[in-house]
N, C-alpha and C positions, 0 to 999 in steps of 0.2 A: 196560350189557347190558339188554336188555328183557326186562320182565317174564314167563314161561314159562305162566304159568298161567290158566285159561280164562276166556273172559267170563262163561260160566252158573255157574263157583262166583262170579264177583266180582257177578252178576248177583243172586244168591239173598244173599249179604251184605247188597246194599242196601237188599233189600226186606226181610229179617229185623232190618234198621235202623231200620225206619221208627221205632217207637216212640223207640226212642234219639236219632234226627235229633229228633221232636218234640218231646220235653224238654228236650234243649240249648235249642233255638231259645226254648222258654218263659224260659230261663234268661236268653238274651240281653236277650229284652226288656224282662226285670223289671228288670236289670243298667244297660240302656244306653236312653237317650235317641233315639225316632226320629220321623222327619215319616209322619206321611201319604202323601205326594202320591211320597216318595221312599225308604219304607220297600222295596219292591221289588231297588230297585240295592243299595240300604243292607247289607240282608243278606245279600247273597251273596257277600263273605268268612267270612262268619258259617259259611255251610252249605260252604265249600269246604275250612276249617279242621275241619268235625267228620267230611269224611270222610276228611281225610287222615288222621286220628286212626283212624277207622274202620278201614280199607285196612291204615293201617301193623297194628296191630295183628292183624291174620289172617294178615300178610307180603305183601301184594299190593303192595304199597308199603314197599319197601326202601332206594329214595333218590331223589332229586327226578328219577332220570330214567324213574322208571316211572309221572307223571302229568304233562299239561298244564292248566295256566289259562290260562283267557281275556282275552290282553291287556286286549282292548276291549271293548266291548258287541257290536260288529260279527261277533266271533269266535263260533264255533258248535265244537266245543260248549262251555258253560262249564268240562265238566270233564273231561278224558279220562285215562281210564284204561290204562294201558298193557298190554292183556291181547293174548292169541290169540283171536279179533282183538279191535281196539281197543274198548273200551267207552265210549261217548258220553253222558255225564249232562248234561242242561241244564234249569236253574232258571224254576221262572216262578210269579208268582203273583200275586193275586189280593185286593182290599178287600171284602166283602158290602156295608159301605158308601159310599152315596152323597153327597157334597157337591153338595143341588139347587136354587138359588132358596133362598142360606142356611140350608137344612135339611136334616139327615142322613136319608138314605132308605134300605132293603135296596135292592139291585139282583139280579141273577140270574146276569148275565155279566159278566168284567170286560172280553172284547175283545181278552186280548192275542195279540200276533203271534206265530202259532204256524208260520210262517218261511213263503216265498213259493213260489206253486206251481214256478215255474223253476227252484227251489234245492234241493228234496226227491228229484232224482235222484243229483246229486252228491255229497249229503252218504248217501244209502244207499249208493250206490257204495265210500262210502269206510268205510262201519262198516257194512253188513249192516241189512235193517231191521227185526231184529229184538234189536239191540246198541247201539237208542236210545232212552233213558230218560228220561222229563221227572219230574224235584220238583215237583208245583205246593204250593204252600203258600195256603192261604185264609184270609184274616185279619179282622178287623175292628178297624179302627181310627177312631173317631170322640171325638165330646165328652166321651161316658164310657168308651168302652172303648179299648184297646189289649193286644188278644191273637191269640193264631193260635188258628183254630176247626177246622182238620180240615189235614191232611197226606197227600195222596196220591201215591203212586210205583208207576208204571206205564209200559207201553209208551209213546211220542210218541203215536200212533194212535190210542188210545183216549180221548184228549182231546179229538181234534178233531169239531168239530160237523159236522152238514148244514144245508143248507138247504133251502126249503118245494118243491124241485125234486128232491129225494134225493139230491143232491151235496155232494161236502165245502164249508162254509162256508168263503167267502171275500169279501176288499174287491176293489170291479173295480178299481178302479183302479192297483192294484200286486199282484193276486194274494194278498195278505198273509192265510195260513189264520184260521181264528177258532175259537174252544174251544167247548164244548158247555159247557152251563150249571152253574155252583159244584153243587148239587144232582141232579143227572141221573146216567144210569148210562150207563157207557161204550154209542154207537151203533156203533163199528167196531169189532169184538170180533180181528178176524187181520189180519195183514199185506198178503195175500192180497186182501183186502179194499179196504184204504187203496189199493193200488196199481192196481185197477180201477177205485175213486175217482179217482183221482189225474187220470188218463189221460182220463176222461171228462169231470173240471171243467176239464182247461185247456183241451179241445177248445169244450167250451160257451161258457166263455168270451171263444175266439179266435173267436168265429163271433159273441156280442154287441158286440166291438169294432168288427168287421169291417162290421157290419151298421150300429153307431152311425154310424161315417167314412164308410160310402157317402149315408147320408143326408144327414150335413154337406154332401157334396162338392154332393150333389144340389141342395138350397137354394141353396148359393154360385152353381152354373150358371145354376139357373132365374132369378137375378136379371140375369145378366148378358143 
């Protein structure tokens, strides 16, 4: 039977968690052994076992069929919740440090894919987009350190960056969104917001593709 109860109490839990999600995770890493390069994947049974702990404990989670995990990497979200309607948690995070020309350097952003403009309708579609929640975790991990330096949990939205054209940051070449920087404060503050974003970067987008191909085609002719 599914779970009865709402996403805005199961919503206000996770964020009244944060502290508690950050101290386990300290926990882990003093505990257990992890890489750099693959600390990211590494963790996130880490953080899906402290919210089923979480969850169970408030009773939002009563037995394995009031949450999903994410087979794959591919799967979106890492962690859903089985509320009115579903609750969509998904992990992501973040090194300050750089491995550059074998020297550890701070960096600003880590770049990761904050899911492809094509794909950001279906997944609101199917949880509301205001019942999508990203973990980022910011960590540094280099020669001397291995620790988590700040925990934030918040809307998807509020993570996502711009670019130097006032659209949300993205790679052209697959669309793949890109985060605002470890230090910065949220640029997309409502929902409202991202989805006038949303609508105006694929447009932009479809129109520098569009405009790259007609110049190929143009070259290839003028030779012939």
């Amino acid at each position: 039977m599914k779970n009865k109860r709402s996403a805005l109490g199961a919503i206000k839990i996770l964020i009244d968690s944060r502290n508690t999600i950050f101290k386990e995770l300290e926990k882990v890493i003093k505990d257990n052994s992890f890489y750099y390069r693959t600390f990211g994947v590494d963790i996130e049974n880490y953080i899906s076992d402290i919210l089923v702990k979480i969850f169970t404990r408030r009773s939002f989670i009563k037995s394995k069929k009031d949450y999903v995990l994410a087979p794959d990497k591919n799967y979106f979200p890492d962690f859903e919740l089985k509320t009115l309607p579903p609750l969509a948690i998904e992990y992501k995070s973040g090194n300050k440090s750089k491995l550059s020309k074998g020297k550890w350097v701070e960096c600003r952003n880590s770049n990761n894919d904050m899911g492809t403009l094509n794909m950001w309708s279906k997944k609101i579609k199917k949880f509301g987009g205001e019942n999508i929640y990203y973990i980022f975790i910011v960590y540094k991990f280099d020669n001397q350190n291995k620790k988590i330096i700040d925990l934030q949990i918040d809307p998807f939205y509020k993570f996502i960056g711009l670019n130097k054209d006032g659209l949300l940051k993205y790679r052209e070449k697959d669309g793949n969104l890109r985060p605002r920087d470890f230090d910065g404060k949220p640029i997309i503050l409502s929902f409202r917001d991202f989805e006038q974003l949303l609508d105006k970067t694929a447009i932009y987008r479809s129109k520098r593709i569009i405009k790259k191909h007609q110049a190929i085609l143009k070259s290839f002719r003028s030779k012939k």
